[in-house]
C-alpha atoms as a printed R data frame, in Angstrom:
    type eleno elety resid chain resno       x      y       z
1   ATOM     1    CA   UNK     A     1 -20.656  1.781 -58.974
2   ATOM     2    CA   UNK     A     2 -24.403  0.694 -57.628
3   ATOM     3    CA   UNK     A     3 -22.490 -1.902 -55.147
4   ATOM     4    CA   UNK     A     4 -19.783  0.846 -54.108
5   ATOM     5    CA   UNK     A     5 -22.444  2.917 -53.425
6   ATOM     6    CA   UNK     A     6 -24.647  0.316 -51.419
7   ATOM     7    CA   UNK     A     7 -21.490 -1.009 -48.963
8   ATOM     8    CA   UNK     A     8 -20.981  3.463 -48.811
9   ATOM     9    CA   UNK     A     9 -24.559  3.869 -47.515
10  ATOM    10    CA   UNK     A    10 -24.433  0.370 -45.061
11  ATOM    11    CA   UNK     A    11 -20.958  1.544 -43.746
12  ATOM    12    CA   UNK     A    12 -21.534  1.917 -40.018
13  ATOM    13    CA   UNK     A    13 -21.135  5.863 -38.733
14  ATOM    14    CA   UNK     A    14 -17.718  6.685 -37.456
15  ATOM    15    CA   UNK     A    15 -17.700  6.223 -33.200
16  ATOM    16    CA   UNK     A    16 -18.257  9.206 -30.973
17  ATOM    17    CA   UNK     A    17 -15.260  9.581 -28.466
18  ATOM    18    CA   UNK     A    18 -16.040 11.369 -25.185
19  ATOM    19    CA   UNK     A    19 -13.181 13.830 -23.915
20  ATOM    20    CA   UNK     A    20 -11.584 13.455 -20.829
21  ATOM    21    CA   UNK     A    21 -13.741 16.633 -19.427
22  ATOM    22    CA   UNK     A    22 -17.053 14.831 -21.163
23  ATOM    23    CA   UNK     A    23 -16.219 12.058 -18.880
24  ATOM    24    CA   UNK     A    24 -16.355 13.905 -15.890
25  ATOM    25    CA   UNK     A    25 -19.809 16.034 -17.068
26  ATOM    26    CA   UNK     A    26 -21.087 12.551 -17.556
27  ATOM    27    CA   UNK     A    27 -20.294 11.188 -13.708
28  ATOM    28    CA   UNK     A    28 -22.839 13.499 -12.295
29  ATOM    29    CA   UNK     A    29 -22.702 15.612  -9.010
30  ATOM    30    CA   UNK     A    30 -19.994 13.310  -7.366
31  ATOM    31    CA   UNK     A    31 -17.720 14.410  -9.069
32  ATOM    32    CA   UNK     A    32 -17.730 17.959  -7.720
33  ATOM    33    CA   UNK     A    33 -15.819 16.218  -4.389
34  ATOM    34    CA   UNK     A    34 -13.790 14.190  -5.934
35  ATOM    35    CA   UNK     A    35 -12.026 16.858  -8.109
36  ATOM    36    CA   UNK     A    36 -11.857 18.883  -4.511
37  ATOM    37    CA   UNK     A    37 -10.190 16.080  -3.143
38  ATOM    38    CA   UNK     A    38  -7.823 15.570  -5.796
39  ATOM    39    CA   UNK     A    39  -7.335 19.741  -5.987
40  ATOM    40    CA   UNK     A    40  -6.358 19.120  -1.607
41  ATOM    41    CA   UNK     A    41  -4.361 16.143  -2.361
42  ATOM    42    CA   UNK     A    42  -2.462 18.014  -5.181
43  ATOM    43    CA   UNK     A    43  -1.908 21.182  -3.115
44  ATOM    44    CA   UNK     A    44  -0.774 19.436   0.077
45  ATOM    45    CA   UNK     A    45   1.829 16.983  -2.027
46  ATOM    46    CA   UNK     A    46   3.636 20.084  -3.758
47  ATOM    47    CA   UNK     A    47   3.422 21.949  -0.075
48  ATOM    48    CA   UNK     A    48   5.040 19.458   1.727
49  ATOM    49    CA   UNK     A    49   7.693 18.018  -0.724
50  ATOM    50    CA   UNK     A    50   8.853 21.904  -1.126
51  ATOM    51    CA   UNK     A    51   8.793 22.144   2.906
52  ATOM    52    CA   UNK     A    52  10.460 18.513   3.560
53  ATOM    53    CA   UNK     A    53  13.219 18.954   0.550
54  ATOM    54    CA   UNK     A    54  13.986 22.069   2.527
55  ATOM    55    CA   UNK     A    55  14.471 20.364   5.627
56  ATOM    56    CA   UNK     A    56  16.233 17.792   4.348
57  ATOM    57    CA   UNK     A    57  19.230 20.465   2.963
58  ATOM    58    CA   UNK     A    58  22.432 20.435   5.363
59  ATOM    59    CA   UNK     A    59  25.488 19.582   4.657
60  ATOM    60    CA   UNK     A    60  27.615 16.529   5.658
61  ATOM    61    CA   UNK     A    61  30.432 18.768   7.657
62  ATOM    62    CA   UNK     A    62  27.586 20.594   9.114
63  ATOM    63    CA   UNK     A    63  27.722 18.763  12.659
64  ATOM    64    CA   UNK     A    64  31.477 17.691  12.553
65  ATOM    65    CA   UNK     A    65  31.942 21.787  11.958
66  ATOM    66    CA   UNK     A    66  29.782 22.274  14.900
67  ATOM    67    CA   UNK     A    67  31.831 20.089  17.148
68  ATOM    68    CA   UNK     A    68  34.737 22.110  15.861
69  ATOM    69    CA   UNK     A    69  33.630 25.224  17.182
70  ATOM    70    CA   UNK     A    70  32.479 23.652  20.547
71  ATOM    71    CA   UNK     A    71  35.781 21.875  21.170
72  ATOM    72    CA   UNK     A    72  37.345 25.554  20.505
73  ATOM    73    CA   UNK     A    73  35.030 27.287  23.063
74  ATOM    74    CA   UNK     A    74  33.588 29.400  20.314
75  ATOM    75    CA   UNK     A    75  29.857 29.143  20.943
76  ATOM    76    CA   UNK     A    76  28.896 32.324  19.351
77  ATOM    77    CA   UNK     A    77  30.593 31.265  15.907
78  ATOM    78    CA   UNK     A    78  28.607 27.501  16.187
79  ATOM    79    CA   UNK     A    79  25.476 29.916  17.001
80  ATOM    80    CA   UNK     A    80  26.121 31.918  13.896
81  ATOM    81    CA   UNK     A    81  26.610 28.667  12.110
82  ATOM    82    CA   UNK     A    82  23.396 27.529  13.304
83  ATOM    83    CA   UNK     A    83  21.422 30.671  12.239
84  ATOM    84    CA   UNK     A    84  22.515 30.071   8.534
85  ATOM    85    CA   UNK     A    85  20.590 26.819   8.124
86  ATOM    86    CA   UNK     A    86  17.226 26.912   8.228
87  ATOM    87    CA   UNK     A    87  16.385 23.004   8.580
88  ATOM    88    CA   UNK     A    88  15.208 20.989  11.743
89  ATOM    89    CA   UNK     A    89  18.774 19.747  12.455
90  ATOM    90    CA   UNK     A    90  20.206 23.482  12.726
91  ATOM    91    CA   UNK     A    91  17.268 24.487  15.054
92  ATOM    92    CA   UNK     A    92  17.615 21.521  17.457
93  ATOM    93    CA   UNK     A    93  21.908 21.881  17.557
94  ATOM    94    CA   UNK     A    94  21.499 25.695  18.381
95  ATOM    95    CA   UNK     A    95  19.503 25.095  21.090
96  ATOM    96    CA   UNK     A    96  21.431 22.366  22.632
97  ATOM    97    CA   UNK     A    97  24.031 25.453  22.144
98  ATOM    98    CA   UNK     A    98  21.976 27.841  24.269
99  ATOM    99    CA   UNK     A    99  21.970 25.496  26.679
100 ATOM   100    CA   UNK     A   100  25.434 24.758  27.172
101 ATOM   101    CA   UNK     A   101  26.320 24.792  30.837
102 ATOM   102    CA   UNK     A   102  23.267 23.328  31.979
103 ATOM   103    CA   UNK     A   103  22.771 20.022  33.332
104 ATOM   104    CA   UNK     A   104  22.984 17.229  30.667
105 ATOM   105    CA   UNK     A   105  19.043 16.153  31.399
106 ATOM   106    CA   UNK     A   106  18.077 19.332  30.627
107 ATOM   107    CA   UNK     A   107  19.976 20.326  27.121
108 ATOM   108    CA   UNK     A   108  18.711 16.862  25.922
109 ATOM   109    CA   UNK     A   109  15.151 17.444  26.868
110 ATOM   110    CA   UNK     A   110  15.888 20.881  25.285
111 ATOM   111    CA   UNK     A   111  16.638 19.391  22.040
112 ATOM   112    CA   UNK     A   112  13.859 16.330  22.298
113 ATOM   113    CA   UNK     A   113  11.282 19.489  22.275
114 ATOM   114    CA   UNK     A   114  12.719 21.274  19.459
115 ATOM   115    CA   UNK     A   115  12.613 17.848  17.952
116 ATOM   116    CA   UNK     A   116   9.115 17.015  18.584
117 ATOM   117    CA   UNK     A   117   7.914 20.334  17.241
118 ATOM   118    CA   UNK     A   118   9.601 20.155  14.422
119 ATOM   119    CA   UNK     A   119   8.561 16.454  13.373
120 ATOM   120    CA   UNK     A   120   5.314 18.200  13.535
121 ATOM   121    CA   UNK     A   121   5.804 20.630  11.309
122 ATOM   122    CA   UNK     A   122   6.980 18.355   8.830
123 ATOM   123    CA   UNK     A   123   4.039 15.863   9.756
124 ATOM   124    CA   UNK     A   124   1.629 18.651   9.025
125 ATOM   125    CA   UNK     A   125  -1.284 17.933   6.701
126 ATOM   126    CA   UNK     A   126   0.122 14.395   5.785
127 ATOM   127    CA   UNK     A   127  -2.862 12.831   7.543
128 ATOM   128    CA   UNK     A   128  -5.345 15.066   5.525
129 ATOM   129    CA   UNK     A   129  -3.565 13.208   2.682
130 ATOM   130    CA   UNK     A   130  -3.792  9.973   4.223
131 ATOM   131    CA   UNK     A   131  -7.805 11.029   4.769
132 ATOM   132    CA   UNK     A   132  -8.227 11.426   0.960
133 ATOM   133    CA   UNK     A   133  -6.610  8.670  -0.305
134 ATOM   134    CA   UNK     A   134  -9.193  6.337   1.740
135 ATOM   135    CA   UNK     A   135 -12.055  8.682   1.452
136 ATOM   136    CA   UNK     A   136 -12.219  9.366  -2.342
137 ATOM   137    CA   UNK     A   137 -12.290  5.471  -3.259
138 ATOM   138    CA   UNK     A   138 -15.768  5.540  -0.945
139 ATOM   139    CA   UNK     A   139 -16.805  8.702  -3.258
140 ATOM   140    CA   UNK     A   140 -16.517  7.226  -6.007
141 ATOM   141    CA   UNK     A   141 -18.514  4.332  -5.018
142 ATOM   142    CA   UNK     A   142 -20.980  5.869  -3.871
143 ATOM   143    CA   UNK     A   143 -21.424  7.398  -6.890
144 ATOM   144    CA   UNK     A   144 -21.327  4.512  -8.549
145 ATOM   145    CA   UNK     A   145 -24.051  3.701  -6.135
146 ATOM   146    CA   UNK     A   146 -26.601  6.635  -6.981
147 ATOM   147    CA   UNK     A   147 -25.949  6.551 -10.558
148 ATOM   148    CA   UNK     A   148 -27.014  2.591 -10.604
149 ATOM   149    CA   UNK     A   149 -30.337  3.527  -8.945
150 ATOM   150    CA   UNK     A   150 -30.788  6.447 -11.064
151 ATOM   151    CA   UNK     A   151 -30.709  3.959 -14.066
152 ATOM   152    CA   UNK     A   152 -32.839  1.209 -12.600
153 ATOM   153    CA   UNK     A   153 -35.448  4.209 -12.363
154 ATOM   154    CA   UNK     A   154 -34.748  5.313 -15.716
155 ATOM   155    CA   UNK     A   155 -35.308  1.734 -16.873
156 ATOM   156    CA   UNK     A   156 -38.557  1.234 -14.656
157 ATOM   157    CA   UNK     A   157 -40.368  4.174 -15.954
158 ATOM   158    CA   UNK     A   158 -39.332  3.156 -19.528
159 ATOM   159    CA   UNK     A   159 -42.669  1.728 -21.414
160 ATOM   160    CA   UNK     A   160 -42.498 -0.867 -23.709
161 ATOM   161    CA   UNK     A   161 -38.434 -2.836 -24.281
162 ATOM   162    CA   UNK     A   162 -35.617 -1.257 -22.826
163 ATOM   163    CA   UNK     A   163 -33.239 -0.278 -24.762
164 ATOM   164    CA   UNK     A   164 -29.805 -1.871 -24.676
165 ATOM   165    CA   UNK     A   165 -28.580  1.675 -25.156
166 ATOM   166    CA   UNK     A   166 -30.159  3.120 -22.287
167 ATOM   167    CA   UNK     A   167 -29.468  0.745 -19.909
168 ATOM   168    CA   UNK     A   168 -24.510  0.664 -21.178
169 ATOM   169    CA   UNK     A   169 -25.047  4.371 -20.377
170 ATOM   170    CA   UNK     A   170 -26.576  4.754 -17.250
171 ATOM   171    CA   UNK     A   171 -24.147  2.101 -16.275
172 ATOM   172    CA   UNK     A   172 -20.956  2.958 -17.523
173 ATOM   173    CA   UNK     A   173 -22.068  6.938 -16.179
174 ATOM   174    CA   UNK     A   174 -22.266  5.271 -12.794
175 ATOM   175    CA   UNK     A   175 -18.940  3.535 -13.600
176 ATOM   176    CA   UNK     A   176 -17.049  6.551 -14.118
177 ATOM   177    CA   UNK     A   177 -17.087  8.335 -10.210
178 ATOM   178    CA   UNK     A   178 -15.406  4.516  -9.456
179 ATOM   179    CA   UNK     A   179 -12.491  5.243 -11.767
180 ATOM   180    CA   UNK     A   180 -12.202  8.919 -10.881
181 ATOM   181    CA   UNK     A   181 -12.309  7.828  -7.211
182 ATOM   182    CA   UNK     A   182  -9.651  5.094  -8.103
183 ATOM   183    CA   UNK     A   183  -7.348  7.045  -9.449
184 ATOM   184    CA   UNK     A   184  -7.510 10.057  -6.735
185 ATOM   185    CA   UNK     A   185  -7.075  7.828  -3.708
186 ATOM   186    CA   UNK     A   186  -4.367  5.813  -5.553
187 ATOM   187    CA   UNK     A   187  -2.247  8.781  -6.159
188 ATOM   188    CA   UNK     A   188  -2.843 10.392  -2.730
189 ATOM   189    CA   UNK     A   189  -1.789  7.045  -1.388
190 ATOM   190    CA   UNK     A   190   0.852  6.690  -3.059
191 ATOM   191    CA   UNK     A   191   2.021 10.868  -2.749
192 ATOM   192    CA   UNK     A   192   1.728 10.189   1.418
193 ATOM   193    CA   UNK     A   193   3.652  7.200   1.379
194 ATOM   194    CA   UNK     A   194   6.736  9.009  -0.269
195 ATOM   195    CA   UNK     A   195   6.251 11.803   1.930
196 ATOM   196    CA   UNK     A   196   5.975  9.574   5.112
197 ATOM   197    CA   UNK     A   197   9.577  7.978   3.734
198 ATOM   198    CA   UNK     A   198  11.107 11.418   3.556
199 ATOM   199    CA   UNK     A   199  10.356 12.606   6.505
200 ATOM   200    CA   UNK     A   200  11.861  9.285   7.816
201 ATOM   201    CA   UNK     A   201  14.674  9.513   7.086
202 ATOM   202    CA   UNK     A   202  15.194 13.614   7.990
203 ATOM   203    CA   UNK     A   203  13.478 12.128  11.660
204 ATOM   204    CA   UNK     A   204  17.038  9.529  11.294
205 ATOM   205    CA   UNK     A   205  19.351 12.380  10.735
206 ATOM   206    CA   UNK     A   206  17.977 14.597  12.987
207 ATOM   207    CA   UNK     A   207  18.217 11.626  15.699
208 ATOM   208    CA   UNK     A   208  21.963 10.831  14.834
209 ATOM   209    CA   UNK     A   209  22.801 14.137  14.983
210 ATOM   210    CA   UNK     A   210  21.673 15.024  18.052
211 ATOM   211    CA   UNK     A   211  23.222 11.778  19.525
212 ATOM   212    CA   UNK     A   212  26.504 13.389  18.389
213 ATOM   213    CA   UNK     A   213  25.953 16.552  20.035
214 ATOM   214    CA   UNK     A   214  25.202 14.553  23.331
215 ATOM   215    CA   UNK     A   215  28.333 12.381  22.694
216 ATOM   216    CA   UNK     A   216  30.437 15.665  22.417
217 ATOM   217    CA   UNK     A   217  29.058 17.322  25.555
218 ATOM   218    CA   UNK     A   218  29.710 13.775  27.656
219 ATOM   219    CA   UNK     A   219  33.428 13.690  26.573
220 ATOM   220    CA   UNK     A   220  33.268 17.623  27.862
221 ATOM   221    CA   UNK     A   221  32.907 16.699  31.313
């Protein structure tokens, strides 16, 4: 009984664990702009993958329908057509429509506006995301930064030893604006380059389908 008790009362104390939230209290005022960075990043990812799956909805008979309705001489029906979809391709083919009996210069520089303004509507705010992903990684070391010096201070105005404990937790406060910048920029890079590939490949569409239109209004004349 008097060595169970001894090993009891020698037993080291159970380990503190620090919540994810403590983490954060403990990286100092650098965090404040990295969470506003990753609360942009987040925000402008959901934004723009609702606006670009959006875009990226019309069907597959959706141009061969069109050319239908041209080849018929019904330009009000492939106007109507038109007005139902509300995606970049739609847009650009009804106003290559409108334009019908123009010269073939101009409907095509028609539809290479409409084109242009809508790649930048789906471009929009991308390069804000592109902005975070390379600036919170500099955050967070420079956090990193100002919460080394701080405990270098700490450990110069310390009389007497420094203690081992002192010195692990001004470093591994410093360490965490590093990780939270990490992560943030990591994410953000990796959100913009999946929105960069969707929008590629509506910017493909959009391009073969106008290239169709053309094609149709050549074999008109």
């Amino acid at each position: 009984m008097v060595i169970a008790q001894i090993v009891t009362d020698v037993s080291p104390p159970p380990e503190e664990t620090l919540s994810v939230f403590q983490l954060a209290l403990e990286g100092g005022f650098m965090m404040i702009p990295i969470l506003i960075c990753s609360l942009i990043s987040i925000y402008i990812f959901f934004e723009r993958f609702f606006t670009i799956n959006k875009a990226s909805m019309n069907p597959d008979s959706f141009v061969s329908k069109i050319k239908e309705m041209v080849l018929e001489g019904d330009i009000d029906g492939a106007k109507m057509l038109c007005g139902q979809f509300d995606n970049p391709i739609s847009r650009m083919i009804e106003k290559g429509i409108s334009r019908i009996g123009s010269p073939l210069k101009n409907i095509e520089a028609s539809i290479e506006n409409i084109a242009k303004i809508e790649l930048f509507n789906l471009e929009k705010n991308l390069s804000v995301l592109a902005t975070v992903s390379g600036v919170a990684p500099m955050m967070g070391f420079l956090g990193t930064v100002i919460g080394m010096v701080e405990a270098f201070i700490a450990i110069a105005n310390q009389e007497g030893t420094v203690s081992p404990a002192l010195l692990s937790s001004g470093i591994y406060t410093a360490m965490i604006t590093t990780i939270a910048g990490l992560i943030v920029g990591i994410l953000s890079f990796l959100a913009y380059n999946f929105l960069v590939t969707r929008v590629s490949k509506i910017v493909h569409k959009m391009e073969y389908s106008a290239i169709e239109f053309i094609d149709l209004l050549q074999e008109q004349r």
